[in-house]
N, C-alpha and C positions, 0 to 999 in steps of 0.2 A: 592523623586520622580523626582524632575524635573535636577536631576546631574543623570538622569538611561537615561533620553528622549533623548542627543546626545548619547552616546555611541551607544543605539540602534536603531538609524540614521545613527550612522556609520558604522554599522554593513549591514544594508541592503542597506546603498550606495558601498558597494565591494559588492555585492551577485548581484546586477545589473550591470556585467561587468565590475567593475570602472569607470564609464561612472558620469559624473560631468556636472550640468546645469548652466549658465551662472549668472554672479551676481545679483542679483537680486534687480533696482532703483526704486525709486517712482517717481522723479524727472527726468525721461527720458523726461517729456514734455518741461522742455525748455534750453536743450541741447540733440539734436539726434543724438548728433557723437559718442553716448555711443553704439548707435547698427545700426549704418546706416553711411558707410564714403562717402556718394554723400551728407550728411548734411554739409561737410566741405563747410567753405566760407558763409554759407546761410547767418551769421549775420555779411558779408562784414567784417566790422571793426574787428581787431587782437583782440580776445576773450580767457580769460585766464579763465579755471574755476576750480574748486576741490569740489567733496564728502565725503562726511565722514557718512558710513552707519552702524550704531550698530542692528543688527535682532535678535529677537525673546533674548532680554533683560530680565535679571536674569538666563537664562540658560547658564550652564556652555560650553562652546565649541562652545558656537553660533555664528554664523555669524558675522564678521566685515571688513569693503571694506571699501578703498580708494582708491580716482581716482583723476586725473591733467589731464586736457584735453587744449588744445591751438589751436585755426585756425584760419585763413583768407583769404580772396580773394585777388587776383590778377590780373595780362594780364586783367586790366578792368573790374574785375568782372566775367570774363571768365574760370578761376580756381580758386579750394577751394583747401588749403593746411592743412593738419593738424598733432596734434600729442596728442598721449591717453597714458599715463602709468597707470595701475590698479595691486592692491595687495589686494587680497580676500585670507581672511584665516576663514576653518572652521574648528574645532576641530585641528585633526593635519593637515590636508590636509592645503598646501600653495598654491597659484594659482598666479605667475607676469607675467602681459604680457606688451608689448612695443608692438604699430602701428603705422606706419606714414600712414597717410590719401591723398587721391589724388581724387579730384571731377572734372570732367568737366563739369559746367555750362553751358548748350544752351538757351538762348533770344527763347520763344515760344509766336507766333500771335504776337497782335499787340500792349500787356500791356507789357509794360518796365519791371513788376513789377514778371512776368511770367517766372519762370525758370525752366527748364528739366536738372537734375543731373544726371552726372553716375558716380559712385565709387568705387576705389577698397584699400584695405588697407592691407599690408603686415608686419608682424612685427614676435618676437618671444614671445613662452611661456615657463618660466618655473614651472615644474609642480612637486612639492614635496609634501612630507608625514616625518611628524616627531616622529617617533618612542617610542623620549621621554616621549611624550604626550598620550602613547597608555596604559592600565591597559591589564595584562593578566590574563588569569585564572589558570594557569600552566607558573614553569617557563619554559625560553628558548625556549617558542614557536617560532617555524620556519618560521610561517604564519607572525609574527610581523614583520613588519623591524625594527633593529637596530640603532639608532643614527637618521640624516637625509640622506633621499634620494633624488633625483630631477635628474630632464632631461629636458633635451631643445630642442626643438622644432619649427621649421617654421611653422606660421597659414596666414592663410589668410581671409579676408572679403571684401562683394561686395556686392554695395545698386543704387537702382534707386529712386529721390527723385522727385516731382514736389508740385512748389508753386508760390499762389500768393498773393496779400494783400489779400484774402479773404480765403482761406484754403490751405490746402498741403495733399499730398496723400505718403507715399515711402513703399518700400519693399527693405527686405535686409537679409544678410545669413551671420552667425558668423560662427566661427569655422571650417574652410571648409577644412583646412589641416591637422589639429594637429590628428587628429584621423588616418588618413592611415600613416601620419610621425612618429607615435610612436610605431606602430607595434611590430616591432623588440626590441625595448629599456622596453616597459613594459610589455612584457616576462620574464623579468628578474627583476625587480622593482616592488613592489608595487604601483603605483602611481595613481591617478583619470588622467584617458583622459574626456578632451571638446569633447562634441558631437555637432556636426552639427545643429545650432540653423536658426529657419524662421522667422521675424518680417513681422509683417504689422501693419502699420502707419496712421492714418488718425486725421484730426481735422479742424476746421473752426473759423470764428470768427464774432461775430454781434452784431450790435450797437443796445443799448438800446434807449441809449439818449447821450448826449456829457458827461455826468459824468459816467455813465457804459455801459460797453461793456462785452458779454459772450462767451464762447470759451469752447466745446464740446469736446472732445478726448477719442480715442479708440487706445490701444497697443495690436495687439496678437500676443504671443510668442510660436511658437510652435517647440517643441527638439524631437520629434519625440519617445522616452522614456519614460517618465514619463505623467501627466495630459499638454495640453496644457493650456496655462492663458490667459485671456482678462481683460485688465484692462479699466474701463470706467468711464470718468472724467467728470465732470463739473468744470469750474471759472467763475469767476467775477471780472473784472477789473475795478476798482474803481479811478476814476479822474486820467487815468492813470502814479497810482504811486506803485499801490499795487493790488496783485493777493491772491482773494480767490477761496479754494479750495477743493473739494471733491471727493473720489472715492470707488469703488468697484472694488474687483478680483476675478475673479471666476474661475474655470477651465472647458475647455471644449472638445468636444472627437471631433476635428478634421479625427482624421485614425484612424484604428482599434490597439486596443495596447491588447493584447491578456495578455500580464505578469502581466497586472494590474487588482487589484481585483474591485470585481462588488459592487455597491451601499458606493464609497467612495461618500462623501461628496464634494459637486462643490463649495460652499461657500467657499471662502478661505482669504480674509482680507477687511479692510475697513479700510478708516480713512480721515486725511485732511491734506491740502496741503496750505499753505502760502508763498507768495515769497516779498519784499521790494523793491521799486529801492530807495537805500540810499542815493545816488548820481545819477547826470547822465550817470556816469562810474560806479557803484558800484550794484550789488543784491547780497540779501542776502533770503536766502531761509531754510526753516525747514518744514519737513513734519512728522508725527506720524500715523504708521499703528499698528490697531487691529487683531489679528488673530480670527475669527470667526466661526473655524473646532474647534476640538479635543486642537489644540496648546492651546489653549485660555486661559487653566487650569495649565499652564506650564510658561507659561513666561507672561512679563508687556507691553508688544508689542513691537514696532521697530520705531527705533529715526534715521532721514537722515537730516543732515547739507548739506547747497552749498554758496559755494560765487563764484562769476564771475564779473570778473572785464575787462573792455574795457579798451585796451592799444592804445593810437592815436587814438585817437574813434573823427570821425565827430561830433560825440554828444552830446563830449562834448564841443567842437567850437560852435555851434548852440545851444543848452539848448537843443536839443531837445531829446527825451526818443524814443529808438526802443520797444515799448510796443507790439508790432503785434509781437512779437518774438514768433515762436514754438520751 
């Protein structure tokens, strides 16, 4: 049963236009530059980080993303620079994209600590399907492609972020070329196009006592397609060294989506979220989501690794830990 559940996933991700949703992190909360490039810079010091995300485990063809992400500030804090490469692969569909990041930082009122971002991030995708990977039910079907396919593609993305030591707010747009730039090219190709993705970002941060602190966060994603999602966190920072953590995803009906059927299920996963500072240069992060729909019966849920490491990090001159980090 559960080697029948992608194929007939990928069966109704071509019947919906080849239209393809963004990868999908658990750990977007403490690196934003994964859907927001006005987050470049926010944590100043040159910040190296990597993903590793296995989804919807034991199922064959399921999900697995990796991502390298690097940025930092500049001109004083006055620009954020960055750089993102990601390789999502699901069944056969391949999905690499390259961005470089560009934030402009503005000093807002009269807290140091207060910054207004705008960002835009240019890169390319390419976007393949692998053939070899596909079972027919007749040979020579025509519908299949043959071998590998791919095409590349200019995208672009663009976010507004603000924050200050006490919360931060952004909004931010993925995908915003690759769909009219491939027009012509997947006419002839099989391939999934990115659809034009919406974030919005919020979260805070509040002292307990000097040994914990709690930090609220709310992700909604909405691709205009399929269900939109809200993901809604709780942590707890603990003598600031270690982030515990929990959450909920639900889906929810932002616009009218007319293609999608009535009384699916809005529950859509749960699970927890831990992160380490190993060092004052070092975190180490592992999160585990359950699927709590239909999937649940099908696979052992979904494992996301992160490590981020501070290169010339202040922090680690001084001991001191950027724990306020979103």
């Amino acid at each position: 049963m559960k080697k029948m559940v992608l194929p007939f996933l990928f069966i109704l991700f071509f019947g919906f236009a080849k239209a393809q949703q963004d990868a999908q992190f658990t750990q977007y909360v403490f690196n934003g530059l994964h859907i927001n490039p006005a987050y470049a810079g926010y944590k100043e010091d040159l910040f190296v980080q990597s993903f590793y995300r296995s989804q919807w485990e034991g199922v064959k063809g399921a999900p697995k993303t990796f991502t390298v992400s690097a940025d930092v500030a500049t001109n004083e804090g006055n620009v954020g620079l960055g750089l993102i490469v990601t390789n999502d692969k699901i069944g056969a569909q391949r999905y690499l994209t390259a961005f470089a990041n560009y934030a402009y930082r503005l000093r807002v009122g009269y807290d140091e600590s207060s910054r207004l971002s705008f960002g835009i991030a240019l890169g390319i995708a390419q976007l393949g399907i692998d053939g070899n990977e596909l079972s027919t039910i007749q040979d020579n079907d025509i519908i299949v492609p043959t071998g590998f396919q791919s095409i590349r593609v200019p995208d672009a993305r663009f976010g507004i972020f603000y924050s200050n030591n006490n919360y931060y707010i952004g909004a931010s747009a993925t995908n915003i070329l690759a769909k009219y730039m491939s027009r012509n090219a997947t006419a002839q190709i099989l391939v999934p196009v990115p659809q034009p993705h919406l974030y919005v970002t919020s979260g805070a941060l509040f002292s307990l006592n000097d040994a914990i602190k709690i930090k609220p966060v709310l992700i909604l994603k909405e691709d205009f397609k399929g269900p939109g999602s809200l993901d809604i966190s709780g942590f707890l920072l603990l003598k600031e060294q270690v982030w515990l953590g929990a959450f909920a995803r639900t889906s929810v009906n932002l616009v009218p989506k007319n293609n999608l059927q009535r009384g699916l299920t809005k529950e859509s996963a749960m699970g927890g979220i831990i992160e380490v500072f190993a060092a004052p240069n070092l975190r180490i992060g592992y999160s585990y989501d359950y699927s709590i729909n239909s999937l649940r019966n099908f696979n052992y849920g979904s494992h996301e690794i992160s490590i981020g490491l501070y290169l010339k990090s202040k922090r680690a001159d001084n001991g001191r830990l950027r724990c306020y980090d979103f």
